[in-house]
LOVEX-578929 format. One line per field, with one value per residue (C-alpha): x, y, z; residue in one letter; residue number from 0. Coordinates in steps of 0.001 Angstrom, whole numbers, m for minus. Example, Ala and Ser with C-alpha at 12.3 -4.5 7.8 and 13.67 -1.06 7.14 Angstrom:
u <- 12300|13670 .
v <- m4500|m1060 .
w <- 7800|7140 .
resn <- A|S .
resi <- 0|1 .
REM end
This chain:
u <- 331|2568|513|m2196|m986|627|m3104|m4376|m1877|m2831|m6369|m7113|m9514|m9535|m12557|m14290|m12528|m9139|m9569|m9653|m6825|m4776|m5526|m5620|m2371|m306|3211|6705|7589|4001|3479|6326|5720|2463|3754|5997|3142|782|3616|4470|873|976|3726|2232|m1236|215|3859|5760|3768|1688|m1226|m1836|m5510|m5602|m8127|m10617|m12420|m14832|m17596|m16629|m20292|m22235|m25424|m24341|m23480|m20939|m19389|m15785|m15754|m14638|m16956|m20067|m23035|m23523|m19437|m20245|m16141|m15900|m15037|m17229|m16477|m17442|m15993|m17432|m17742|m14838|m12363|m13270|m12170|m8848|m8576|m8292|m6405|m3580|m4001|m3604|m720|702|223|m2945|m5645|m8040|m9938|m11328|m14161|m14736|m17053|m19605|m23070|m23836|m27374|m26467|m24716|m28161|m27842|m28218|m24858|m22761|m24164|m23250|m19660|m19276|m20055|m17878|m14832|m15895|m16132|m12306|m10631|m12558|m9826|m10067|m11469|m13740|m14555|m17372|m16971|m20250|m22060|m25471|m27841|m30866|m30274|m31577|m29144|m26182|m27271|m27481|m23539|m22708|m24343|m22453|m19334|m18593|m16834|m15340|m17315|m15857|m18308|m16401|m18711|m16794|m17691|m19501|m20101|m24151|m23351|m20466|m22070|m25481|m23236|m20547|m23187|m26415|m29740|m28027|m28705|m26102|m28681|m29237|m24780|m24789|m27725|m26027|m22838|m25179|m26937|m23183|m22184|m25152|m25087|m21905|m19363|m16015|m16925|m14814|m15475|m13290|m13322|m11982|m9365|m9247|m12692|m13395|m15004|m13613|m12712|m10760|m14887|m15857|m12215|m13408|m16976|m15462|m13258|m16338|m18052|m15385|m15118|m18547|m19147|m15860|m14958|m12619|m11254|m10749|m9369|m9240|m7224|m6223|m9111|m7905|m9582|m10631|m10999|m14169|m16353|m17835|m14824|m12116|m10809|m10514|m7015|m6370|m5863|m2438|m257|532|m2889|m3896|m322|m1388|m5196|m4245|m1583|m4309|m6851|m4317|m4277|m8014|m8552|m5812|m6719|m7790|m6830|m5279|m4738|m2108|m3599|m2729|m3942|m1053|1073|m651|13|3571|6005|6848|2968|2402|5270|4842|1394|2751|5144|2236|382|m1074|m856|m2836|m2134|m4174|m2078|m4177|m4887|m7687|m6873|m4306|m6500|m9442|m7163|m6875|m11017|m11359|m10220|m11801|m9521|m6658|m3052|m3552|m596|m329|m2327|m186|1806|747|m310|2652|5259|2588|3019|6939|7152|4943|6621|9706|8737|6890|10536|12550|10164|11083|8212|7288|4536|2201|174|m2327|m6617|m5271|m8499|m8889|m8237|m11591|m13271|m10485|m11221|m7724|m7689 .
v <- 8431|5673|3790|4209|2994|m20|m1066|m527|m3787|m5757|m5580|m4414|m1774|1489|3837|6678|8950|6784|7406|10918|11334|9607|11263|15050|13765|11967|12919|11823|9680|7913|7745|5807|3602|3670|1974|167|m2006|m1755|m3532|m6164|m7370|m7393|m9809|m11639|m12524|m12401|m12298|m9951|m11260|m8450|m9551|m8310|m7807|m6803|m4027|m3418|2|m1418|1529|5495|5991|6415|7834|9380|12941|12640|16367|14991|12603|13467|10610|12715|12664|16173|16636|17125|16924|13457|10965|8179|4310|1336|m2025|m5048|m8646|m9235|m6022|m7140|m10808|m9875|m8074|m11300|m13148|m10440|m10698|m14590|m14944|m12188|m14638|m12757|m14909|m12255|m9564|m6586|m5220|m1328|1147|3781|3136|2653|1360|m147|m2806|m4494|m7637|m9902|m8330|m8307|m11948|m12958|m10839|m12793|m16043|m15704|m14969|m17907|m20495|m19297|m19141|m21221|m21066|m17117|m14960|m11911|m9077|m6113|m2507|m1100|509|410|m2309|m4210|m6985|m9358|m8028|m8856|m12463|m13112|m11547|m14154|m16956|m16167|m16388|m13119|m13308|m9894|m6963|m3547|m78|1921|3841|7222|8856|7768|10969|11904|15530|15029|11870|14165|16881|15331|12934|14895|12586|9840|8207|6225|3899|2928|2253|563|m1765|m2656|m3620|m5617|m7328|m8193|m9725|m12091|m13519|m14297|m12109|m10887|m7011|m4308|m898|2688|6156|9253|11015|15195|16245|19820|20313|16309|16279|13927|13150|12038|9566|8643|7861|5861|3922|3041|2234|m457|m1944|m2834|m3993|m5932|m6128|m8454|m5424|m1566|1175|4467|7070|10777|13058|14585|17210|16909|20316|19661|19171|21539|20298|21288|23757|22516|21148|17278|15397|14348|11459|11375|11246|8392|6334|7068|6142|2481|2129|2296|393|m2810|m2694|m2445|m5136|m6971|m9559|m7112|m7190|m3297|m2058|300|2599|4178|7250|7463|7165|9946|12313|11215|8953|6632|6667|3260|2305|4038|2629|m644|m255|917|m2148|m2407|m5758|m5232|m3386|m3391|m2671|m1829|m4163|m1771|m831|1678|3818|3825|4727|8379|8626|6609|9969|9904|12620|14566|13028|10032|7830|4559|5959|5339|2049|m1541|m4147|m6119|m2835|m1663|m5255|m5059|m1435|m2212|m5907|m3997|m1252|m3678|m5596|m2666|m1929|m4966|m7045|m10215|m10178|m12951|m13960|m15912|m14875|m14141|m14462|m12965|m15261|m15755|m16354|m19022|m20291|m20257|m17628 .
w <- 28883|29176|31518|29380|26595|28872|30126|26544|25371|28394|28364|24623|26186|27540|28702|27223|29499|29179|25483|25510|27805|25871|22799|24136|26028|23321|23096|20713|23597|24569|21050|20394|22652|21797|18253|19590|21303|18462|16515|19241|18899|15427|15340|18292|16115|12540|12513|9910|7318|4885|2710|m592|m2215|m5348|m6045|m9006|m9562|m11692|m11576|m11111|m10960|m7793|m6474|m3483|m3130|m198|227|514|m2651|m6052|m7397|m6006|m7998|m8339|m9691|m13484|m14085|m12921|m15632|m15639|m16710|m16228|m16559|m18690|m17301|m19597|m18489|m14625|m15607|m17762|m14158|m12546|m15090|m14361|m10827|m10931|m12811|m10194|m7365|m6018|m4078|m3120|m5575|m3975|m6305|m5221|m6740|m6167|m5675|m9287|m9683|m13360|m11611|m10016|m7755|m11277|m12721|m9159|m9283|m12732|m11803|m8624|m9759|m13104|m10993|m8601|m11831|m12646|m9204|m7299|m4131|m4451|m1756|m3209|m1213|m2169|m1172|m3239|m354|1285|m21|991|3603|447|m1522|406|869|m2859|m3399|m366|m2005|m5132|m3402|m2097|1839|2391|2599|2771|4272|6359|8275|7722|10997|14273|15013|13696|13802|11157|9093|8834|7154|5318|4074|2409|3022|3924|7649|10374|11063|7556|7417|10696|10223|7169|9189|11145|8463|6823|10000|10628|7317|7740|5766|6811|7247|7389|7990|9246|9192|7750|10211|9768|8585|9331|12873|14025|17516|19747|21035|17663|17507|20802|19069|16332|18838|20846|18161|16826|19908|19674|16056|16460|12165|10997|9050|9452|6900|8033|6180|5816|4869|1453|m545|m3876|m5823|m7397|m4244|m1732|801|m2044|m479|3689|4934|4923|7871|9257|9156|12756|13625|11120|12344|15982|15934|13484|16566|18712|16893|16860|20396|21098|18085|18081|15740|13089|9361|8929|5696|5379|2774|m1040|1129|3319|674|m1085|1754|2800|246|3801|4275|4064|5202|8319|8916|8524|11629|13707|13008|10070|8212|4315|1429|m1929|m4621|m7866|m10613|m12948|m16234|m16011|m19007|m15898|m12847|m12890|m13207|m10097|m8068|m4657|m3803|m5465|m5628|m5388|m5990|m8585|m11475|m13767|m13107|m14914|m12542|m12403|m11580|m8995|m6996|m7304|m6338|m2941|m2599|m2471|m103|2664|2350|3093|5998|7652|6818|4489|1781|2373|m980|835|1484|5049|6170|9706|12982|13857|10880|10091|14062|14668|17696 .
resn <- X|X|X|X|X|X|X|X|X|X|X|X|X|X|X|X|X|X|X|X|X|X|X|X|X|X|X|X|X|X|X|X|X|X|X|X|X|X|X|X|X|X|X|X|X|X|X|X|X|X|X|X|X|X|X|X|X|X|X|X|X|X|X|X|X|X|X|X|X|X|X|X|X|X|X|X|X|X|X|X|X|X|X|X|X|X|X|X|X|X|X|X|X|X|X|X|X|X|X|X|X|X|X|X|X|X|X|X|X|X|X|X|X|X|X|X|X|X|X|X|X|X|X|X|X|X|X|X|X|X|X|X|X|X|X|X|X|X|X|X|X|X|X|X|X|X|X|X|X|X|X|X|X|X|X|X|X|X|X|X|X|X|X|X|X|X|X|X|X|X|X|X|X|X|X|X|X|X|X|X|X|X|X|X|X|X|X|X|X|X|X|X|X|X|X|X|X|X|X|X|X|X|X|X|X|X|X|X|X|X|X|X|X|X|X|X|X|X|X|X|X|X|X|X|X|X|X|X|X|X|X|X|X|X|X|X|X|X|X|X|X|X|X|X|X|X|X|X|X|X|X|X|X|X|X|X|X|X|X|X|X|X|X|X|X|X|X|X|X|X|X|X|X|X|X|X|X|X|X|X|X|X|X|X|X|X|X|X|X|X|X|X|X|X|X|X|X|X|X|X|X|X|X|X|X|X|X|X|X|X|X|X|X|X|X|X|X|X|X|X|X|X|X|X|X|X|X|X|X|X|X|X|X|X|X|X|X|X|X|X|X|X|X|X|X|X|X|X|X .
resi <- 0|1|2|3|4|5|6|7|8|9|10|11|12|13|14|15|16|17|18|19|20|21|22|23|24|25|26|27|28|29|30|31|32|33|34|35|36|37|38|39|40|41|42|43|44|45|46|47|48|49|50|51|52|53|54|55|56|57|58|59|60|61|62|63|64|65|66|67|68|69|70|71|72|73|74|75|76|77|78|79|80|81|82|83|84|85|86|87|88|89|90|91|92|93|94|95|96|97|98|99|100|101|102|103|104|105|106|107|108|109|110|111|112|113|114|115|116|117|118|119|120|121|122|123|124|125|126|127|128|129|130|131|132|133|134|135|136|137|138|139|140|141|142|143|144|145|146|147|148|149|150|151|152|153|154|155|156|157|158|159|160|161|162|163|164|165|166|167|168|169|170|171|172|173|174|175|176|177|178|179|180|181|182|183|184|185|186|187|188|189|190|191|192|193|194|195|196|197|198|199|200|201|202|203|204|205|206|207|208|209|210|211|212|213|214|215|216|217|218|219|220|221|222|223|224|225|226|227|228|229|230|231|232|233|234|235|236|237|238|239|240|241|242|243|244|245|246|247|248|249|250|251|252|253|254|255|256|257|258|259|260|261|262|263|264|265|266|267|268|269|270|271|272|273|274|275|276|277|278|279|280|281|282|283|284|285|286|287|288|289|290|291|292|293|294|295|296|297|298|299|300|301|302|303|304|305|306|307|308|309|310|311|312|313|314|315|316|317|318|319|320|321|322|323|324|325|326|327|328|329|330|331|332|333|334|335|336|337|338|339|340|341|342|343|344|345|346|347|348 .
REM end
């Protein structure tokens, strides 16, 4: 596995079949090493430098009925909120005065925000921090629609595809269609945003074929940004009672994905830290290079539960950026305060 992992740093590629036998094959030792590379590169492209983004649940309400997501529409025990102009703004203000540059507004598909209000949002922000970068993670929208949130300033948009695989999208995702998420990929790219997308790692019935899938299917899109995380239950939907996925597997698979992207911006997710308290920390040595500590209102955090346990519910915004400034330090690495804007988009690679 070695050599595997060897021509996976030199040529930032491997094959279908190459894929699989590295995955089915992965031991302690290849997997070191396989880290070990993935954190080489990092250095090589970005240096030890971690960017923060500070996150916004503005909306806990969302359309979708996804069978993994505590936000579903069909969970009548989710508490629902959403955030005025005003609360989204005071957001900012915090954020600012914290030394962020870059917002990350996140919410369900929640079709009381129309394209007017994520305009007026957008554009409000834009007025305050000009220099700010803003990036959107509220799902699948109209082509249209995606052009008027870049036009209002909007660069970063976040839809992680959540599975490659059509067998396990078609059932973890009820009358929703790939297509419909990848054309949307496509449609952020030509317009012009930074995109990022990623999947879930340990759904019930995933296979190394359907890591393979998702693999394949980065290489080709080529984002500027990937998050992939732990699958983690949530009681109160029809997956409540499965078994999460594994840190090792999320650790190995961002190792990998730093190797076959190796300009990529990799967050380093709250969900590793949910399933391991050296989650992130760990991620961050196998490549990753973002985390996205959380600036909503701490009264709205525990309602924004994707999944159960999740960490930094209860912490103001300003202890939640010196408790993760601390840990990325004592990890080895440097918080960066800048966009960091990917390589590409900047031209710089």
């Amino acid at each position: 596995m070695i050599d595997l992992v060897e021509k996976l740093y030199r040529n930032n590629t491997l094959s279908k079949e190459e894929l699989v036998q590295l995955l089915t094959g992965m031991e302690s030792s290849s997997r070191d090493h396989l880290i070990k590379k993935a954190h080489a590169t990092r250095m090589h492209r970005y240096g030890d430098s971690v960017y923060m983004r500070g996150l916004i649940e503005f909306t806990s309400y969302c359309r979708r009925n996804c069978n993994y997501c505590g936000i579903r529409s069909e969970n009548p025990r989710a508490e629902r909120y959403r955030l005025s102009l005003e609360e989204i703004l005071d957001c900012c203000r915090i954020g600012s005065e914290l030394g962020f540059q870059t917002f990350v507004l996140q919410g369900g598909e929640d079709n009381y925000f129309t394209d007017e209000r994520i305009v007026e949002i957008l554009e409000s922000i834009k007025e305050q921090y000009p220099e700010c970068a803003i990036t959107l993670s509220i799902g699948e929208k109209a082509r249209e629609s995606y052009q008027k949130f870049y036009d209002a300033g909007a660069s970063r948009y976040l839809l992680r595809h959540e599975t490659a695989s059509r067998r396990l999208y078609e059932k973890m995702h009820p009358g929703m269609n790939l297509d419909d998420r990848i054309k949307c990929l496509q449609d952020l790219k030509k317009i012009g945003f930074q995109v990022g997308t990623g999947f879930l790692v340990g759904l019930p019935g995933q296979t190394v074929m359907d890591y393979v899938e998702d693999l394949v299917f980065l290489q080709e899109l080529k984002p500027h940004m990937v998050g992939i995380g732990p699958f983690i239950p949530h009681q109160h939907t029809p997956m409540g009672h499965e078994q999460g996925g594994s840190l090792t597997d999320v650790v190995t698979l961002l190792a990998i994905i730093r190797l076959l992207l190796p300009d990529v911006l990799l967050p380093a997710t709250t969900a590793l830290g949910s399933i391991d308290p050296l989650g992130r920390e760990k991620g961050l040595k196998a490549g990753a290079n973002v985390v996205m500590p959380n600036l909503s209102p701490t009264k709205v955090r525990t309602k924004y539960a994707l999944y159960d346990g999740k960490i930094c519910t209860g912490d103001e915004a300003a202890e939640c950026r010196v408790c993760i400034e601390d840990r990325i330090n004592s990890a080895g690495f440097t918080v960066d305060m800048a966009r960091g804007d990917h390589l590409d988009w900047r031209g710089l690679s």
